[in-house]
Backbone as CSV, one residue per row, in Angstrom:
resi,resn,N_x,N_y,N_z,CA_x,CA_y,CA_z,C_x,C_y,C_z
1,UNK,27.668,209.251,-50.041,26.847,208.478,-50.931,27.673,207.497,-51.758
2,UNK,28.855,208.074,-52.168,29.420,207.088,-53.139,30.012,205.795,-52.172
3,UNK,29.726,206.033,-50.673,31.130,204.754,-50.404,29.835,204.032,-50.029
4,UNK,28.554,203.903,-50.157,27.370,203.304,-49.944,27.316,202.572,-51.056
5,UNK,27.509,203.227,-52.261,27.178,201.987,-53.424,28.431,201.290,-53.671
6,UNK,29.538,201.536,-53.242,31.029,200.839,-53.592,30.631,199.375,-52.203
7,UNK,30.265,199.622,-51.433,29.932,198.409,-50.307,28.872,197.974,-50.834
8,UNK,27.676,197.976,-51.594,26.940,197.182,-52.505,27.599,195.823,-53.472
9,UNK,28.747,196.738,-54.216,29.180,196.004,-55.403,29.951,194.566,-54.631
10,UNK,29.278,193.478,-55.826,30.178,191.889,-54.923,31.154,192.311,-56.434
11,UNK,32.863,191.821,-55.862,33.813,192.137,-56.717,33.990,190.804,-57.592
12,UNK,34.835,190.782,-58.761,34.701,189.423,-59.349,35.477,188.683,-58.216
13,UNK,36.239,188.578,-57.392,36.747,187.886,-56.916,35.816,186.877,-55.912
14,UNK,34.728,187.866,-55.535,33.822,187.553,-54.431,32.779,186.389,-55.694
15,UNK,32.292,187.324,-56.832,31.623,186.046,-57.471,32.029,184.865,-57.898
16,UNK,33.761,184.619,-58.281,34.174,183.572,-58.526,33.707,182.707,-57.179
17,UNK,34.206,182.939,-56.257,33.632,182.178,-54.996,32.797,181.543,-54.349
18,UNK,31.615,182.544,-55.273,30.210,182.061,-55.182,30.235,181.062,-56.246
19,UNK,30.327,181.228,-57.148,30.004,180.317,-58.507,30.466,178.629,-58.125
20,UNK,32.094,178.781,-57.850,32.715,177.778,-57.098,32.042,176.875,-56.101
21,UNK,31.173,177.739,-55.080,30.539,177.256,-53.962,29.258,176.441,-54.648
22,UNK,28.490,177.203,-55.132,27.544,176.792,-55.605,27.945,175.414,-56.644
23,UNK,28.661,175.367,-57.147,29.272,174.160,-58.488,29.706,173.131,-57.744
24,UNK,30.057,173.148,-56.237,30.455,172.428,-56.090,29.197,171.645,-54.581
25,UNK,28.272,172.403,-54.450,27.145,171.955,-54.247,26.467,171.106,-54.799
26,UNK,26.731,171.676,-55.953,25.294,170.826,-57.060,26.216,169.410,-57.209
27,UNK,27.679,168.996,-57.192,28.247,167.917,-56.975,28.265,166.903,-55.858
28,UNK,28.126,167.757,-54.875,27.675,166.707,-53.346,26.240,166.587,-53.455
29,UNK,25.380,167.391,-54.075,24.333,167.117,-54.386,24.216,165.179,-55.354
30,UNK,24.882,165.522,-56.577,24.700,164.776,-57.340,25.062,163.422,-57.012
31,UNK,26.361,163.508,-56.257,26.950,162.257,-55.672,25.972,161.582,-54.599
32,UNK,25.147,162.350,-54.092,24.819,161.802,-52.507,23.020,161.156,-53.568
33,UNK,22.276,161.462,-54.071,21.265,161.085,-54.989,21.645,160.046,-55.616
34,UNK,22.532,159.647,-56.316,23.663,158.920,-57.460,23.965,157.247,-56.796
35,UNK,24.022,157.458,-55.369,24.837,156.485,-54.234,23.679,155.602,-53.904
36,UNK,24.048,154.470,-54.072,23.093,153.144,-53.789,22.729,153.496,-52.358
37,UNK,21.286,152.892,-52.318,21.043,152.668,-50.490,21.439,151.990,-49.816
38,UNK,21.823,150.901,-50.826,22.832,149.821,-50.101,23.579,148.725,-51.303
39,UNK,24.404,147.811,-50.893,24.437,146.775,-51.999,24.505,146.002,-50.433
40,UNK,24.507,144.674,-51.344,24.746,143.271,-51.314,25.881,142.063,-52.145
41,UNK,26.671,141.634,-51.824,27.250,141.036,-51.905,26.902,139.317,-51.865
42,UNK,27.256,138.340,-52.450,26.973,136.958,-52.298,27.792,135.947,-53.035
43,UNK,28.896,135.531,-52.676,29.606,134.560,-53.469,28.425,133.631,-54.575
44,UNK,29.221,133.238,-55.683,28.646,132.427,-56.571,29.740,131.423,-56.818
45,UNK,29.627,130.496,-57.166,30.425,129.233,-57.466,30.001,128.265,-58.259
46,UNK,30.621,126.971,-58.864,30.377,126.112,-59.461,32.019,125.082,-59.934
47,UNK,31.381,124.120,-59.832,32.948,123.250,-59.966,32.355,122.461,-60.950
48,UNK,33.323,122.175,-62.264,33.462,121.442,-63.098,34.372,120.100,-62.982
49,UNK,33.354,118.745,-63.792,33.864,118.021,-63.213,33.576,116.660,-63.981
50,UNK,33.251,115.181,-63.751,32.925,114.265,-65.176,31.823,113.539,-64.446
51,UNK,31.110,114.104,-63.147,30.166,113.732,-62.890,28.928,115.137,-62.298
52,UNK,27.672,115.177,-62.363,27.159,115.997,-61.431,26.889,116.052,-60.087
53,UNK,27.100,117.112,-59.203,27.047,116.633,-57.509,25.693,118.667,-57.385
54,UNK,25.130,117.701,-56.500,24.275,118.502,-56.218,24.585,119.243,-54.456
55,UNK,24.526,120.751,-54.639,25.004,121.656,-53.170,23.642,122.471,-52.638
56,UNK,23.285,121.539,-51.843,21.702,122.682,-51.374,22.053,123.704,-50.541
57,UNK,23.180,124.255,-50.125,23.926,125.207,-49.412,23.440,126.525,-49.744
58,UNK,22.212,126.921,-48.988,21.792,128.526,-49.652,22.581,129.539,-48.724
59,UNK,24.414,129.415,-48.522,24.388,130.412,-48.119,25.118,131.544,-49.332
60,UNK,24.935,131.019,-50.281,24.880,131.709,-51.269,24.661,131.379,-52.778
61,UNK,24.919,131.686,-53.965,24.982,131.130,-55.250,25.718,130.068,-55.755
62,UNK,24.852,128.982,-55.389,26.204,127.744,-55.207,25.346,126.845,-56.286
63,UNK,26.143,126.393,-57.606,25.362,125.619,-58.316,25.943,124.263,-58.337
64,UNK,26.716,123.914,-57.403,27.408,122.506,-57.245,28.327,122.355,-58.234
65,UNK,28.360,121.026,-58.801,29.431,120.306,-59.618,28.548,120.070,-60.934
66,UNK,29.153,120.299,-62.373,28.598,120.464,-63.482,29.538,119.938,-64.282
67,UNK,29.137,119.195,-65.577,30.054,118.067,-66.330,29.876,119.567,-67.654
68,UNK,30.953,119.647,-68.475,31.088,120.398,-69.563,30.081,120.302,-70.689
69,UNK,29.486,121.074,-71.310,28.287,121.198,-71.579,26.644,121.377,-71.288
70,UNK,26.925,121.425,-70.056,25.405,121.570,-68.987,25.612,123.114,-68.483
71,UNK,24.239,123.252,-67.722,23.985,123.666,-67.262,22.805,124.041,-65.556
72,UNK,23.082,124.785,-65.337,22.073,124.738,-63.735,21.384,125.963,-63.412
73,UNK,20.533,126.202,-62.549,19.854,127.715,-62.397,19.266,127.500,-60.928
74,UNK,19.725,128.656,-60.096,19.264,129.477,-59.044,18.390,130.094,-58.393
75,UNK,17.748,130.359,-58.074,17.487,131.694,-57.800,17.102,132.367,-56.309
76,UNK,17.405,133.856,-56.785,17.534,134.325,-54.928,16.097,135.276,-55.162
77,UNK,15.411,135.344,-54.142,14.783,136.275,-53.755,14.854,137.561,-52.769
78,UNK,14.483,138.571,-53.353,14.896,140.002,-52.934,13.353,140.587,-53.104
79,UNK,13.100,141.441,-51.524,12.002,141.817,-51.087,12.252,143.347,-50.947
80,UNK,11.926,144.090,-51.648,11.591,145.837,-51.087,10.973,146.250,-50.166
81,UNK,11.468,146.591,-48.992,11.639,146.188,-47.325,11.299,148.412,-47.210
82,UNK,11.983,149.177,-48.493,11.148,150.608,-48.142,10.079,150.763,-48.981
83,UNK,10.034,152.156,-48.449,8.318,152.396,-49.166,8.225,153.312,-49.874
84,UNK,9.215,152.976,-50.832,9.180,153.588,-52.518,9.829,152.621,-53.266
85,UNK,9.689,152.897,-54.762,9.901,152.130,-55.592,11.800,151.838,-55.609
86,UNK,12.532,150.402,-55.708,13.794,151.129,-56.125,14.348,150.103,-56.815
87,UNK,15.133,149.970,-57.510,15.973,149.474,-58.861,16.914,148.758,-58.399
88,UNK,16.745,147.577,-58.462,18.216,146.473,-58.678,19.091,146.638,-59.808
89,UNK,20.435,146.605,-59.593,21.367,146.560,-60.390,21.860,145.203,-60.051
90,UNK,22.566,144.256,-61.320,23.113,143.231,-60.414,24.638,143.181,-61.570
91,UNK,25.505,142.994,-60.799,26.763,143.061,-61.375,27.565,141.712,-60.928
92,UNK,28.328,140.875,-61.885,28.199,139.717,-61.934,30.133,139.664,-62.073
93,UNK,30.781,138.702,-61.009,32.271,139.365,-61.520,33.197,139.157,-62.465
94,UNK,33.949,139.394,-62.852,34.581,138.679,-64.468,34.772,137.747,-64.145
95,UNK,34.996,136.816,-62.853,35.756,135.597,-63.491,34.543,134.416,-63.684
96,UNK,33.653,135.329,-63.417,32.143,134.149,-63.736,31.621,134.563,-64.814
97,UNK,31.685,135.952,-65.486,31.368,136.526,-66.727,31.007,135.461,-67.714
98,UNK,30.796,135.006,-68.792,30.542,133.889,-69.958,30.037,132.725,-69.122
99,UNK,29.824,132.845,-67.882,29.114,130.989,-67.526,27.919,131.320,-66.215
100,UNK,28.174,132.500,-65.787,26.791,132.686,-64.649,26.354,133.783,-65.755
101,UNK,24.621,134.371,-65.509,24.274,135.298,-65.928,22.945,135.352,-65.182
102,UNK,22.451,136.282,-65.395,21.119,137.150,-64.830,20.664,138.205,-65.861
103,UNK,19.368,138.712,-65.800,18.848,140.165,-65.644,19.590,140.984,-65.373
104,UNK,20.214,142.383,-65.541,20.887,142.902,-64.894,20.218,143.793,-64.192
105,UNK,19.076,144.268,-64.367,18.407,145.082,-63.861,16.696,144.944,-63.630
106,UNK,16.326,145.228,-62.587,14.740,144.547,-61.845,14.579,146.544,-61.171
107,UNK,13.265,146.465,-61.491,12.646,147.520,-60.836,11.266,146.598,-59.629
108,UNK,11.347,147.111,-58.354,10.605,146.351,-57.218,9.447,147.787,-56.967
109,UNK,8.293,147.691,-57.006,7.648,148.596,-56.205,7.487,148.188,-54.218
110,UNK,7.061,148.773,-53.930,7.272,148.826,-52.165,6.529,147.380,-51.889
111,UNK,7.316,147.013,-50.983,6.886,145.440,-50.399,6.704,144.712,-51.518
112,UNK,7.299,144.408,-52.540,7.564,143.586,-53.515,8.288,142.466,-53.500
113,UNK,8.032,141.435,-53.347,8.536,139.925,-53.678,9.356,139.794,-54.771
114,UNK,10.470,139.665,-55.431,10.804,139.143,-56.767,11.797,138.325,-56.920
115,UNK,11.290,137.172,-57.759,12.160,136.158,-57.683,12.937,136.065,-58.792
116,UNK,14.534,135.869,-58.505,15.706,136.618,-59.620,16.493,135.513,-59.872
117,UNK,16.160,134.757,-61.152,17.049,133.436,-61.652,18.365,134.095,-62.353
118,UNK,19.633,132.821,-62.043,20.476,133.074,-62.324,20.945,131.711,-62.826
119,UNK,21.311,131.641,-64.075,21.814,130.353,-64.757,23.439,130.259,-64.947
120,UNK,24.002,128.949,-64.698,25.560,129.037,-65.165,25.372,127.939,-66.022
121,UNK,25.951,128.253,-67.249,26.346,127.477,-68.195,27.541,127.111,-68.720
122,UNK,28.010,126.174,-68.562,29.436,125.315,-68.728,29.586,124.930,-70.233
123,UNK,30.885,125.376,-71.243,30.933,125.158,-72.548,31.434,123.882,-72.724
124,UNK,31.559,122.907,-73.662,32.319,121.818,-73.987,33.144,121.799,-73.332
125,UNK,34.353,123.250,-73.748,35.496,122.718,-73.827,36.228,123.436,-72.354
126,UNK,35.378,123.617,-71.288,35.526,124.028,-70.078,36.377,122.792,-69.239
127,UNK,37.622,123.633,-68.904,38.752,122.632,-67.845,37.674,122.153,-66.303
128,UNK,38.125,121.536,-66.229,37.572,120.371,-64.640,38.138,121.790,-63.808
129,UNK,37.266,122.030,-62.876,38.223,122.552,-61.533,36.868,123.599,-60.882
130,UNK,37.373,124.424,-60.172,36.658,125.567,-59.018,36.183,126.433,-59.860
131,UNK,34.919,127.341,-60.406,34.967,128.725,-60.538,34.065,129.558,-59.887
132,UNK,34.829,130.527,-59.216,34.056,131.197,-57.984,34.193,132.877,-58.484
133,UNK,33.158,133.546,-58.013,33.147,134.920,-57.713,32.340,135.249,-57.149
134,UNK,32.115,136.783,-57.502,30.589,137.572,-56.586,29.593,137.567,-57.470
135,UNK,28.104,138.229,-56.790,27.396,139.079,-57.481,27.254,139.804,-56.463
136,UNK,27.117,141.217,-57.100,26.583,142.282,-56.079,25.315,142.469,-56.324
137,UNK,24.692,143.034,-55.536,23.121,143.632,-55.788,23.555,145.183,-55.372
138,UNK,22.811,145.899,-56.324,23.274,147.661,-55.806,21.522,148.048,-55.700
139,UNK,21.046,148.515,-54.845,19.977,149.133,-54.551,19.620,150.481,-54.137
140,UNK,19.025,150.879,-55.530,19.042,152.492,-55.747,17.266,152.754,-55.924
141,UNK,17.219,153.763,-55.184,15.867,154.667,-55.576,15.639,154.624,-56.683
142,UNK,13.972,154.146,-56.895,13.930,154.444,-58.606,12.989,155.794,-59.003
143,UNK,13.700,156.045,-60.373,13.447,157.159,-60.547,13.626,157.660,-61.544
């Protein structure tokens, strides 16, 4: 009888193991929920300059040539293509930080149209030349 209930008992060694297992479940759990469905990527640009030149080039965020003190605006459209609701994030990269901007965040319900302006604004005292980066789009389940 007694070696029946000694093969019952889980030892601490056996519950650390479990606890471990389980903790580290609920982390691949959390990570894999957490993880965009996808992003998107799209160069943005704009060149400063002492005249304006206009770029109809939609293969990405292109606001042409801009004289210091102006400004121009964009915009892209993004369609919710599944069939639940899910959340734009849009992250914009430092070196466009202070002169492109957006919304940073759009909620789309299913088959949703939305049209997402993005303005760059050029200060006075902005040097003549190239400024280029990204925006990403991160597309997450909303929830």
């Amino acid at each position: 009888m007694n070696e029946k209930r000694y093969k019952n008992k889980v030892t601490s060694g056996e519950l650390i193991v479990i606890v471990i297992s389980l903790i580290l479940i609920a982390i691949s759990f959390y990570f894999i929920l957490s993880s965009p469905l996808e992003t998107k990527t799209i160069e943005a640009r704009f060149e400063v300059g002492k005249s304006i030149g206009f770029d109809v080039n939609s293969s990405g965020l292109i606001f042409g040539r801009l004289t210091p003190g102006s400004s121009a605006s964009r915009t892209v459209e993004i369609e919710n293509n599944y069939e639940f609701p899910i959340r734009i994030n849009i992250l914009i990269s430092p070196e466009l930080e202070g002169y492109v901007c957006a919304e940073p965040k759009y909620v789309l319900d299913a088959g949703e149209l939305k049209k997402i302006s993005f303005s760059a604004s050029v200060p006075e005292d902005a040097k003549s030349g190239n400024y280029t980066g990204k925006v990403l789009f991160e597309f997450r389940k909303a929830g």
